[in-house]
NUVEX-430353 format. One record per residue (C-alpha): x, y, z. Coordinates in steps of 0.02 Angstrom, whole numbers, padded with zeros to 5 digits, always signed. Example, Ala and Ser with C-alpha at 12.3 -4.5 7.8 and 13.67 -1.06 7.14 Angstrom:
+00615-00225+00390
+00684-00053+00357
***
This chain:
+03645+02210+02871
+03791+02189+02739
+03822+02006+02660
+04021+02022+02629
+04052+01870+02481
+04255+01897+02406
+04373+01973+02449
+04567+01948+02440
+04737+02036+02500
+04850+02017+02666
+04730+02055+02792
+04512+02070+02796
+04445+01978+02655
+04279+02037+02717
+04313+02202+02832
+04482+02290+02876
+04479+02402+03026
+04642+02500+03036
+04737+02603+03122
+04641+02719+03261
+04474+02656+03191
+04337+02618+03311
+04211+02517+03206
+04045+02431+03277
+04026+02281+03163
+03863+02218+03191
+03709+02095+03129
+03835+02052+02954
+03817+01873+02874
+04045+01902+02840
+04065+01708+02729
+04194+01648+02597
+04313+01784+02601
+04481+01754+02578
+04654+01850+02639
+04843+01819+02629
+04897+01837+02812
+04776+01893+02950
+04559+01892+02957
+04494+01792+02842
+04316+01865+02887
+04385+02013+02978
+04561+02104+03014
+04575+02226+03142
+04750+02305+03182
+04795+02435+03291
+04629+02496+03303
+04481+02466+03428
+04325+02369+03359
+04135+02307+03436
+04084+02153+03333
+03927+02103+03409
+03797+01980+03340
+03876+01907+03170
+03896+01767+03069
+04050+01733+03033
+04080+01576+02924
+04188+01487+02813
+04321+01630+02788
+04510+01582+02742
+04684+01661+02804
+04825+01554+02700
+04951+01571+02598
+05074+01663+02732
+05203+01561+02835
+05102+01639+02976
+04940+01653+02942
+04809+01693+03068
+04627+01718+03112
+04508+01628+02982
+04363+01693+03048
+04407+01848+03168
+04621+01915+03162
+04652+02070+03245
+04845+02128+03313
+04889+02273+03416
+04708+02320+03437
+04680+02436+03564
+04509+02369+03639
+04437+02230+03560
+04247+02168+03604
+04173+01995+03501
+04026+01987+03589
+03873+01839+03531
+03929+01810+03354
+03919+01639+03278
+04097+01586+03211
+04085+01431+03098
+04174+01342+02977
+04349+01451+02969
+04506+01419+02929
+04701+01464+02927
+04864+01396+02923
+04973+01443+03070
+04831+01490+03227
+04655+01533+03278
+04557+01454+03145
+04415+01546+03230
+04494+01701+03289
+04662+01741+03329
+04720+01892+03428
+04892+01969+03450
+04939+02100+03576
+04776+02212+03632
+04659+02225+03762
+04509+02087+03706
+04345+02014+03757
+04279+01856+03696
+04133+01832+03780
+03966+01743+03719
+04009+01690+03545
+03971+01503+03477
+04143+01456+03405
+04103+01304+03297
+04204+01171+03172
+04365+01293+03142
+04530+01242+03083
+04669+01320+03152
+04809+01227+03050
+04957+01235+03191
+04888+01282+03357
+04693+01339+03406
+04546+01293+03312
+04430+01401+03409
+04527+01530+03482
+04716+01607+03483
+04794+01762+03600
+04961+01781+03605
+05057+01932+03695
+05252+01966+03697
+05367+02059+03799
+05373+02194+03624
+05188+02198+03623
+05158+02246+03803
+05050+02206+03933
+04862+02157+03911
+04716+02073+03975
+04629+01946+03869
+04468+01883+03940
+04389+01727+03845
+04205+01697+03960
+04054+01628+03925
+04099+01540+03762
+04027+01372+03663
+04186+01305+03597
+04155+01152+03482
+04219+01033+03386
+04384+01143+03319
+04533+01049+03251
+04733+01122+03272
+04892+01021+03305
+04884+01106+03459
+04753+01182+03565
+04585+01118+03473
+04477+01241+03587
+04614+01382+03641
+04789+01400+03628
+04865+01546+03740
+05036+01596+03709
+05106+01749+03830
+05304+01745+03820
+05427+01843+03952
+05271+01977+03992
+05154+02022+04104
+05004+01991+04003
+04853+01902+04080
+04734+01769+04002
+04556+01729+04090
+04466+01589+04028
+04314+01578+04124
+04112+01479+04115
+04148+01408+03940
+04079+01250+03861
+04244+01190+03762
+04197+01001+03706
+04236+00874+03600
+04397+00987+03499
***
């Protein structure tokens, strides 16, 4: 297990996954990293990613107009799984204090997703597809959403503009955000 303490730049102050990577991130304690634009914990872009079974807390995204993903930011990712991970205590400026995904394929499915700030919209969690990005299917099931703070969207905030994209957001427990 890796313990992932500083870290600073425009994207994964704790782990980066780029382009045509296909990491499994799994069983990491990913806390107080720091990054200019996107993943505070973890970036993923254009690549595919597992993260299974991590705890992801108290990670920052700021500093960008558009900063995204305090805990978890991936964009363009080609298949995305966050599977039972424990996502606490994140923050950003512009959306998905607790993770944030733009354009991909992505499941979010299992994970406690716990006291984030998402600054403008979605404490807990943030998709957004575009007609540019393509078409995907997002699938948010099974989640404990809790207590997550944004201007708007606390628990989720879903954004799919002039495309064909699809959002499922199925047997979660989103309370008190």
């Amino acid at each position: 297990n890796n313990h992932a303490d500083t870290g600073d730049g425009s994207g994964g102050g704790g782990i980066k996954a780029s382009t045509g990577s296909n990491p499994l991130i799994q069983g990491n304690t990913i806390t107080n990293n720091t990054c200019y634009q996107k993943g505070g914990g973890i970036h993923v872009h254009e690549a595919s990613a597992e993260i299974y079974a991590n705890t992801i807390s108290c990670n920052t995204s700021s500093g960008h107009f558009q900063a995204t993903g305090g805990g978890i930011g991936a964009s363009f990712s080609v298949n995305l799984t966050i599977e039972g991970n424990h996502i606490e205590g994140n923050t950003t400026t512009f959306a998905g204090g607790g993770i944030s995904v733009y354009g991909g394929n992505g499941d979010i499915i299992d994970n406690d997703i716990i006291e984030n700030d998402g600054g403008a919209f979605a404490g807990g969690v943030h998709v957004e597809s575009k007609t540019d990005y393509g078409d995907f299917i997002f699938r948010i099931n099974g989640n404990y959403i809790y207590s997550n703070t944004a201007l708007n969207g606390g628990g989720i905030h879903s954004y799919m503009h002039e495309t064909e994209s699809y959002v499922e957001i199925m047997n979660n427990r989103i309370i008190e955000n």
